[in-house]
N, C-alpha and C positions, 0 to 999 in steps of 0.2 A: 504494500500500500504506500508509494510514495507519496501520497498528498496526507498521510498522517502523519501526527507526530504522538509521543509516548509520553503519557504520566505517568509519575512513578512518587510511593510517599517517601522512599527511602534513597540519601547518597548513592551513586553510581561509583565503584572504584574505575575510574576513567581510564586506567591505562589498563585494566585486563577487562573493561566493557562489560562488565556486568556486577549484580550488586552484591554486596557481602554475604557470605554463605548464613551468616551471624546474624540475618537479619529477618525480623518475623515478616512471614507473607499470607497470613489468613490468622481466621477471626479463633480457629481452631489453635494457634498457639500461645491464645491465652493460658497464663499461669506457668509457661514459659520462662526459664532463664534466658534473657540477655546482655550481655557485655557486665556480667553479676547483678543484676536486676532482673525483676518479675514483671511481665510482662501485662497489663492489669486489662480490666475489660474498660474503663477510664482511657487510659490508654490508646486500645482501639479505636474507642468510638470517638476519640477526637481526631483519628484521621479519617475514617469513616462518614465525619461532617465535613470536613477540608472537602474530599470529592463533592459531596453532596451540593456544598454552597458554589461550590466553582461550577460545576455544570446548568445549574440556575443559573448564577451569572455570567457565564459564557453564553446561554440562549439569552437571555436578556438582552447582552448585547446585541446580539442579531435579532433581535424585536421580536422574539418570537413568544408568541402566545401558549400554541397549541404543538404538541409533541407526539410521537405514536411511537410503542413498542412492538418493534418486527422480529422476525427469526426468532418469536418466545419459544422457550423448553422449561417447564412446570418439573420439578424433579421433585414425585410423588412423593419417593419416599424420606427426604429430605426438610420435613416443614421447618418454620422457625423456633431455635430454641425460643423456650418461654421464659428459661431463667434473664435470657437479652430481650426482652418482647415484653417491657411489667404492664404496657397500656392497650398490651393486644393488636393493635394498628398491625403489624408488621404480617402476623398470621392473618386479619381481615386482606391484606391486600393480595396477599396468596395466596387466596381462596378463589379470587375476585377478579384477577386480572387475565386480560385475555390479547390473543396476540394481537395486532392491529389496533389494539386499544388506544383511543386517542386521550391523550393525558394531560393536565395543565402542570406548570411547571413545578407549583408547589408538590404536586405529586409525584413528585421525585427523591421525596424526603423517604420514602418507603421503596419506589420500585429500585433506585439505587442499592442502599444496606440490600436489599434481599437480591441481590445480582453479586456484588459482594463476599455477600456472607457464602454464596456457592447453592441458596436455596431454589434460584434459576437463573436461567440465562435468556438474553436477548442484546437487541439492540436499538440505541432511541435514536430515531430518526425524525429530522422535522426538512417537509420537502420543498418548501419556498430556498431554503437556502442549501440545498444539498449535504444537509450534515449530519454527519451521522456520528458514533459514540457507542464501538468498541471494547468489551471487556476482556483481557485475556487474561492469561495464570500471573500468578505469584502479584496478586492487585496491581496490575499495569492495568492504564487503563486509554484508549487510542481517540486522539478525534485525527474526525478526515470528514475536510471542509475547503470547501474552493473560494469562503468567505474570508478567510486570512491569508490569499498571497493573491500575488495577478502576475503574469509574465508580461517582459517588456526587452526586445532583443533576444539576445543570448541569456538573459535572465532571468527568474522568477524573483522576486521581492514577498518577505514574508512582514505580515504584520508583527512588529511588535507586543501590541496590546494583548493580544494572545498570553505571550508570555509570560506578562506584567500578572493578569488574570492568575493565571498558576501561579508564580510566585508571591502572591498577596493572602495566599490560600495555605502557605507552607508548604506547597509540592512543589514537584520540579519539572521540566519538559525537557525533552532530548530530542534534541534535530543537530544537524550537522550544520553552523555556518561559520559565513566570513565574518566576524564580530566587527563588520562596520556599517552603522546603524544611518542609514540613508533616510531624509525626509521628501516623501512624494504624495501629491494630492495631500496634504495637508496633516499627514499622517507617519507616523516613524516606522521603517521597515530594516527588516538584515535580509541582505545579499546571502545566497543561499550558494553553495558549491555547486558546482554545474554537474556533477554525477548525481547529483540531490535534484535534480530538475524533476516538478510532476511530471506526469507521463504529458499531460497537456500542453509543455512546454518543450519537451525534449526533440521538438520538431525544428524550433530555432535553433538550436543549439549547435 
């Protein structure tokens, strides 16, 4: 997927490109040692809400209203614990949701954590702006959107603001660029490496 890029809650050891073995990647390693510390469910769920509030305010910024969950997979036998569930919501929503389901954005606060937590899987998708929202293992989590870059020449320009959004959230985004941050239409972008070019782009190239 070239036109994505990859959220992650935890540091990247950058020169061997992936992240610390050390480090928790699901909701399942609560109570967990790491780095001599227990791993608490406090813990979790404050990066848990970092996703949550950024992909609200990531569709916000693209005005967007109304959102739908595609490619749902309901995994039966996996409901929500209820020791993490004390208001119920979580298990109403997994009872409840269905695939195509069109959702506003606050309800996101539940279909996220339960994609997550591993209790199912899909993908939000809102189609005014082609973007879509990616879940894969070890809570990486992908958007891919043609609303944060535009090609011009031999180059694509990504937006900025993108990345500001993740890091205002306490996570982090990996893409590959030139770290010089270009102002065009009014707006701040990074020059993207040319083997990084969308496929939409790679035609200039």
């Amino acid at each position: 997927m070239k036109e994505s890029w990859r959220l992650y809650a935890l540091p990247i050891l950058k020169e061997k490109n992936y992240r610390c073995s050390k480090s928790w990647t699901s909701i399942d390693d609560i109570g967990r040692l790491y780095d001599g510390r227990e791993f608490t469910y406090n813990d979790y769920l404050k990066t848990e809400q970092a996703y949550v509030n950024l992909l609200i305010s990531l569709f916000r910024y693209l005005h967007a209203q109304k959102i739908k969950i595609i490619q749902l997979e309901v995994y039966e036998d996996l409901p929500p614990n209820t020791i993490y569930d004390k208001d119920g919501k979580l298990n109403e929503w997994y009872n409840k949701v269905k695939n195509n389901m069109s959702l506003s954005l606050d309800n996101l606060q539940y279909i996220v954590p339960l994609i997550l937590r591993e209790n199912m899987w899909g993908t939000i998708y809102h189609k005014r702006t082609r973007t879509y929202i990616h879940f894969g293992y070890d809570y990486y989590v992908y958007v891919n959107s043609p609303m944060f870059y535009f090609c011009n020449d031999n180059n694509a320009y990504f937006n900025i603001d993108l990345e500001r959004l993740v890091s205002s959230n306490g996570l982090f985004i990996e893409y590959n660029t030139i770290r010089i941050t270009q102002k065009l239409h009014g707006r701040e972008y990074n020059e993207v490496l040319l083997h990084d070019l969308p496929d939409r782009c790679a035609g200039h190239a």
